[in-house]
Legacy VTK file of the C-alpha trace (Angstrom):
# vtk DataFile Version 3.0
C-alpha trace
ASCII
DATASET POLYDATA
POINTS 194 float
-14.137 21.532 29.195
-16.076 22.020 25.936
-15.160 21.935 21.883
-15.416 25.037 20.053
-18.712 23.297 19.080
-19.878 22.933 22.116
-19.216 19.054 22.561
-18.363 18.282 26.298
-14.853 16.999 26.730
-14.224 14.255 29.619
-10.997 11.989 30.647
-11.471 8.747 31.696
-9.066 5.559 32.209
-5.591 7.501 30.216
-8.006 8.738 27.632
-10.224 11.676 26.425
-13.757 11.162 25.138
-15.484 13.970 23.397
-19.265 13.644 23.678
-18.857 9.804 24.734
-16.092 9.185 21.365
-12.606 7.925 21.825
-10.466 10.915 20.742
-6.474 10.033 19.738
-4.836 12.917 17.935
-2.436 15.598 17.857
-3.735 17.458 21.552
-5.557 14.382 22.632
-3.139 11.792 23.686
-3.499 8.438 25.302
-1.512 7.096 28.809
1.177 4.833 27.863
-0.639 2.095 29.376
-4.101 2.253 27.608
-4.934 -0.499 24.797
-4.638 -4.028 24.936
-5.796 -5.075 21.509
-8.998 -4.190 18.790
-11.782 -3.909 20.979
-14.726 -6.855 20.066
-16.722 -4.043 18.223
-14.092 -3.230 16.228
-13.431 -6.655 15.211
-16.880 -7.789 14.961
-17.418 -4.660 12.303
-14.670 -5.546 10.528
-15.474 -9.048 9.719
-18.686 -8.152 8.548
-16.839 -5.680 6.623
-14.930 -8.269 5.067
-17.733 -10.343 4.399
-19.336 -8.495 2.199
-16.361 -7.131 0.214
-15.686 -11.275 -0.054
-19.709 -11.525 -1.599
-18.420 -9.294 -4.187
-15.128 -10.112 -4.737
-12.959 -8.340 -2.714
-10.138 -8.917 -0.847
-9.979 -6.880 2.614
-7.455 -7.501 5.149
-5.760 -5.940 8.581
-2.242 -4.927 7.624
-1.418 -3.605 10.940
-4.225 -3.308 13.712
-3.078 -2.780 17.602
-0.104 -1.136 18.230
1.317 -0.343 22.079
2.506 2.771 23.008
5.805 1.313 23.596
5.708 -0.004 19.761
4.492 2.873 18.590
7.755 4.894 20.389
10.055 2.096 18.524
8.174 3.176 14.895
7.875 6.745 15.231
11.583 7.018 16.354
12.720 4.718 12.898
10.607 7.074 11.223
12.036 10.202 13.016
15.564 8.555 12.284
14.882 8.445 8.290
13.243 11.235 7.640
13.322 14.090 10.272
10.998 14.972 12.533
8.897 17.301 11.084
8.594 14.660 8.041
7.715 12.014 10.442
5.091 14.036 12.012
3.214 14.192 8.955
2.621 10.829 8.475
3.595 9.061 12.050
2.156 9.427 14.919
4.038 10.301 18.393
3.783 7.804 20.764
0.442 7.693 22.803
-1.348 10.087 20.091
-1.774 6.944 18.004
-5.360 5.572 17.044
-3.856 2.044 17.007
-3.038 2.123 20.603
-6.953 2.871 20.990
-8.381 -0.457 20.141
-10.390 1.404 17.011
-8.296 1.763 14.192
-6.602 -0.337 11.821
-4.722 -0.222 8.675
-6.148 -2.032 5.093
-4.214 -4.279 2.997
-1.460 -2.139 1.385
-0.134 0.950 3.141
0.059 3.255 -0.012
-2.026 5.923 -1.819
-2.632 3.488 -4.803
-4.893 1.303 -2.353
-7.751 4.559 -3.372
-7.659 3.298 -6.850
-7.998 -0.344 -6.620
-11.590 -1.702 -6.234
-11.197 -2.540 -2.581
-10.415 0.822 -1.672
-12.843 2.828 -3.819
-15.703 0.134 -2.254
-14.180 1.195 1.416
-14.500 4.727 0.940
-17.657 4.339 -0.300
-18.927 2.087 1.960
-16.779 1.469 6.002
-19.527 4.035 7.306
-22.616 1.198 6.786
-19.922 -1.048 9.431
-19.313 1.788 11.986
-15.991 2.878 10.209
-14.802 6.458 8.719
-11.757 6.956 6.379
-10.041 8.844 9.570
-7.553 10.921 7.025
-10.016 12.009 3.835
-7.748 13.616 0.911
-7.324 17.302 1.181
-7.983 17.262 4.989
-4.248 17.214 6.125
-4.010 20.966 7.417
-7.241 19.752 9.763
-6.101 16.354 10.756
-2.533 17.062 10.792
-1.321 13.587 8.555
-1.115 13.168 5.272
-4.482 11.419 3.104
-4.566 7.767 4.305
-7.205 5.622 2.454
-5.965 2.777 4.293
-6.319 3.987 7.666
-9.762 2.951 9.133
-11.679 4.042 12.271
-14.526 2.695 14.484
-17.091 5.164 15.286
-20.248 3.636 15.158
-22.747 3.337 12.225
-24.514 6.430 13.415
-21.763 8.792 13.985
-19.640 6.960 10.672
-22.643 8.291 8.402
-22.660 11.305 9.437
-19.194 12.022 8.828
-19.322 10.259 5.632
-21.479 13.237 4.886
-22.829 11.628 1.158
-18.933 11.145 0.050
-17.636 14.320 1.137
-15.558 12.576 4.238
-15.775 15.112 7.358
-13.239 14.381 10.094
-13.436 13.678 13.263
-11.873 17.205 14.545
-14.245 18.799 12.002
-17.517 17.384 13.080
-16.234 18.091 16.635
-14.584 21.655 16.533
-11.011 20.406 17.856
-7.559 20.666 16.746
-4.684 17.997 15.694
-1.281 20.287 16.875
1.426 18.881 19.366
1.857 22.717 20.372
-1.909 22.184 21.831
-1.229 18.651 23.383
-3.441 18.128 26.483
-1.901 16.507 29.531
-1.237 12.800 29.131
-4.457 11.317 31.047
-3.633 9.199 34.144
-5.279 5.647 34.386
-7.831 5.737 37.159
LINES 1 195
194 0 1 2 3 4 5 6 7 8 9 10 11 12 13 14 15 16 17 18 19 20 21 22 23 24 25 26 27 28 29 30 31 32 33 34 35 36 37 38 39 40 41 42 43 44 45 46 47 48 49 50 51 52 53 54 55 56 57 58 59 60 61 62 63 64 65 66 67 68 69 70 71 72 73 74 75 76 77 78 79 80 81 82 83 84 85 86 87 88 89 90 91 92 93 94 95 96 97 98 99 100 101 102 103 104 105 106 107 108 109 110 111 112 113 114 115 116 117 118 119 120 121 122 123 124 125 126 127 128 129 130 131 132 133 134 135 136 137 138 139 140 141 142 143 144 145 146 147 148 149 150 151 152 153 154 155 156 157 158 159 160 161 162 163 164 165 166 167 168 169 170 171 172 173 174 175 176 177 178 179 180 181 182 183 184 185 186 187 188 189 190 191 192 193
């Protein structure tokens, strides 16, 4: 199977990889049994991360890192509960089409739009892609990613592929640079462990 860009799609261990990267969305779930934590790259990034926001005064921390798919079920249903579904969708993930359950993604200090305008957040957007992180939900790009702008929300790419869709401030995502779709209507099979 290919992208619309002509990126080869492959599934491997409850999880689809498009041209060797982790892909969690909308149509590319997870098996309920992948994850067991950050993976040591993604941890290892993120300290160095931290670091050097600490070097300039900045205060960087992991509000919410790992999540299972069977916590993810319990959060998205609260959600779903509270809101609606369609309201929850926006801004929740389903369970298994959650980037926490990957090992890569993570959440930054305060869960709320204002973390954009404080100093830790402008120096992330500016500057996760130097650590192998992209801002995973860039303002403006709901209708591609299908969630609301998250400047909290962090991803582990890789340095090389992070730069490129950091694309000089003008944050690409991951579907974008890819040629995929984020739409439940679309979801893939869920991918069995091997």
């Amino acid at each position: 199977m290919k992208t619309e860009k002509g990126f080869e799609v492959t599934e491997k261990k409850g999880a689809y990889y498009i041209d060797g990267v982790l892909m969690v969305n909308k149509t590319y779930p997870l098996s309920p049994e992948y994850g067991d934590g950050l993976t040591p790259e993604t941890e290892k990034a993120f300290e160095e991360m931290k670091a050097d926001g600490e070097k300039l005064g900045l205060g960087l921390y992991n509000s919410s890192g790992f999540r299972s798919y069977d916590y993810q079920n319990k959060i998205y249903n609260e959600y779903v509960e509270e809101d609606g579904r369609d309201v929850a969708d926006t801004y929740s993930a389903r369970p298994g089409h959650s980037e926490h359950q990957s090992g890569l993604a993570f959440d930054l200090n305060t869960i709320s739009d204002e973390f954009a305008d404080t100093e830790e957040g402008k120096w992330v957007n500016d500057n996760c892609w130097k650590y192998g992180f992209i801002l995973r939900f860039p303002k403006g790009k709901n209708h591609i990613t299908g969630y609301k702008y998250e400047p909290w929300h962090m991803r582990f790419v890789g340095r090389e592929l992070a730069e490129k869709m950091y694309n000089g401030g003008d944050w690409l995502t991951l579907e974008e640079y890819f040629g995929v779709d984020s739409c439940y209507e679309h979801t893939l099979a869920s991918p069995k462990n091997d």
